[in-house]
Structure formats: C-alpha cells, structure tokens
C-alpha positions in Angstrom: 10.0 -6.9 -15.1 7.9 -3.7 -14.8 4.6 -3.3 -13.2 1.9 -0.4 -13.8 3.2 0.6 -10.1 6.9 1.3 -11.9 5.5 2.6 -14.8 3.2 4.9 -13.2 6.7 6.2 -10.6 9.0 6.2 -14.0 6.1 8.5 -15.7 5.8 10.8 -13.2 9.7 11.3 -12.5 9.6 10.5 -9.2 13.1 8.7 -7.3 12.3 4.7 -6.4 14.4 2.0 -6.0 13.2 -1.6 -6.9 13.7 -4.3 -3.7 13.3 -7.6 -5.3 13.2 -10.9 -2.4 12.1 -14.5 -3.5 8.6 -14.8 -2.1 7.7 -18.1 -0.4 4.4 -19.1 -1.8 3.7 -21.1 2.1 4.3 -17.6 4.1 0.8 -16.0 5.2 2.1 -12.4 6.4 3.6 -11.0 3.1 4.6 -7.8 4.3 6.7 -9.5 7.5 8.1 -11.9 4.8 9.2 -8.6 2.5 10.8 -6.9 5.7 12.9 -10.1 7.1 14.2 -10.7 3.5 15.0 -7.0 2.7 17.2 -6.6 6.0 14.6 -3.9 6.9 12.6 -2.4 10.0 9.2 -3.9 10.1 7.9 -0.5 10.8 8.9 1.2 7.7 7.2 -1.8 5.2 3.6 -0.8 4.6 0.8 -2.5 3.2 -2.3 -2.0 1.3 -5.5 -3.1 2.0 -8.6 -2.4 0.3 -11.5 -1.0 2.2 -15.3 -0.4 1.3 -16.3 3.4 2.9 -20.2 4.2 2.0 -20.1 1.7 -0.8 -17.1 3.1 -2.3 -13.4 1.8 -2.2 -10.7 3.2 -0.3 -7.0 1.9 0.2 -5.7 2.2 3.6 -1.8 2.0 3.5 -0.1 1.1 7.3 2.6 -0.8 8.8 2.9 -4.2 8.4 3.0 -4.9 12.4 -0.3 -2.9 12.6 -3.8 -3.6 11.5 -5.9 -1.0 9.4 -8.4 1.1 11.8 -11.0 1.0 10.0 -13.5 3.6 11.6 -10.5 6.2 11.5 -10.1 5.1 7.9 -13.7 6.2 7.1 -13.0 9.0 9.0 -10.5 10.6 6.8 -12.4 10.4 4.0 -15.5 11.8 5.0 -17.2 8.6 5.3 -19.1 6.5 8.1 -18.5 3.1 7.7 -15.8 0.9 6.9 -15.3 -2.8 6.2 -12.5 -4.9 4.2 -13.9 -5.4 0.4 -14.3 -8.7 -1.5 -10.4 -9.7 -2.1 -11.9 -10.0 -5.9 -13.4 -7.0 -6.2 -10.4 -5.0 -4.6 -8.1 -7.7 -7.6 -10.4 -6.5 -10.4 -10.6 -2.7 -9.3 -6.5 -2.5 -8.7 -5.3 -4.9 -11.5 -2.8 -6.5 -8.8 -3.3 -9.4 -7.3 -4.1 -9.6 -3.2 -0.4 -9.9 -1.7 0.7 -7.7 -4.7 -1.2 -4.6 -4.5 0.5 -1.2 -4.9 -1.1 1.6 -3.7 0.7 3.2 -7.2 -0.1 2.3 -10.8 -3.5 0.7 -9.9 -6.0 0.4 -12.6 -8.7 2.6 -11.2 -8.1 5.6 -9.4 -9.1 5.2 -5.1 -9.2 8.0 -2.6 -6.0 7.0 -1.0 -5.0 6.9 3.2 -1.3 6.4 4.5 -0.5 6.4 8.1 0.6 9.4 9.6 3.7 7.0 10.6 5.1 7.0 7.8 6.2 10.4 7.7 8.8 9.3 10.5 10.4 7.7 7.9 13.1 8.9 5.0 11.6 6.4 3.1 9.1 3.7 3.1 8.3 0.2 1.0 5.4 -0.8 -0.6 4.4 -3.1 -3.0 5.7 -2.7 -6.3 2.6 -4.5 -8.2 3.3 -8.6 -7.4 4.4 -10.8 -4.7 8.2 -10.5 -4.1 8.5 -7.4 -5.8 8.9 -3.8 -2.8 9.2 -0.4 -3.9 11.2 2.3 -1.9 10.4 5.7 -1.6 9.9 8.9 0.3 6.3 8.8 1.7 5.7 12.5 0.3 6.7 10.7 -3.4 3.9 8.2 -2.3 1.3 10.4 -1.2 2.3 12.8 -4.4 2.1 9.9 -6.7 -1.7 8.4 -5.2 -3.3 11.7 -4.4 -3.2 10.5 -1.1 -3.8 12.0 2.5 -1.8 11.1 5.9 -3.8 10.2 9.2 -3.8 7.9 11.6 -5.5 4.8 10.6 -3.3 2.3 12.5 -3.6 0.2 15.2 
C-alpha cells in the first residue's frame, strides 16, 4: 500500500527500499520495535518527532536510542526555543499519524533537522508514513528529498 512518503520518493526518482514488520499495537517504543523486527542496528533507525521553534514547527529526525536536543534543534534553525508540539497538531500538519510520521511526503512543508549521525551510515530507516511500515535510504536521498539540514540534535 503506498503512502504520500513513497509517493513523494517514487516522484522524485530517488532509490528506497520498502521494510515492512507487523507492528504490535501494545509496544510503546516504535522505533526499537522497527529495528528488533528488521534485523537492524538500533543506531541506523531514526525517528521523527515534531517540534515547535518560535511558534513554528520543525521535525527533528535522530536515532531511536537517543532523545531529540531540543535547544540544538532550535539552534539549527535560527530559532530560540524549542518544545515538543501537540501530537494533534504535529497529526494534522503531517497527514501521518504519531508512530507513523515520515519526515517525506508530509502534507505541509517543515524546515527539516537530521542528526549529523546519520551520515555514518550507507543508509538509514525512517518511517514510511504508518506504523509497521520503514523506509531505507541514503541520508543525502533523505535530506535531498525534505530540504533538510544535518547537525547535531541528539542526545
């Protein structure tokens, strides 16, 4: 089944491959969950989270074994302060629901932050638009793909 996040990678040409795992409704940690049943390094599984920067929202993508910094996150973007946004704001801004949001494909355009470890990677996974559902790819494909920018915004 596509999501906006495939469409969006088809559209623009860029190489993905689809990791589909059967999501256990009871797990809390998503991202763990999609690295245990993909057989892969927790480090290399990233996760987006939704941020408000100066009344503006911002998607922070990091490891799943970190937590988003959220004073370096306002940092990259020019901004001063930082704090998670409403889960339903960040599911009506997106069009994904929260434990299924792709930085890729979302429904509004967000200034866009991935962890400078990412680039240690060949490739990384990320949502692909619904619980269950990962997307691999090369993090410059990601960052090409959201208009995004690399620092470090992990702790």
């Amino acid at each position: 089944m596509s999501t906006p996040a495939i469409r969006a990678l088809t559209a623009a040409g860029i190489p993905f491959t689809e990791r589909a795992y059967e999501h256990d409704p009871r797990v809390a940690s998503f991202g763990l969950e999609a690295a245990e049943a993909l057989g892969v390094e927790p480090d290399r599984v990233f996760k987006t989270l939704v941020a408000e920067v100066d009344g503006r929202l911002v998607v922070g993508i990091v490891p799943v074994t970190t937590k988003l910094d959220l004073k370096a996150l306002a940092a990259a973007v020019g901004g001063r302060k930082a704090a998670m946004a409403d889960p339903e704001l960040a599911q009506k801004r997106t069009g994904y629901v929260v434990g299924g949001i792709s930085p890729i494909g979302q429904k509004n355009r967000h200034d866009t932050v991935l962890d400078e470890s990412a680039e240690l990677w060949e490739s990384v996974f990320v949502s692909g638009g619904r619980r269950g559902l990962d997307l691999e790819l090369a993090p410059a494909d990601l960052l090409s793909v959201t208009g995004g920018a690399v620092a470090d915004i992990a702790r």
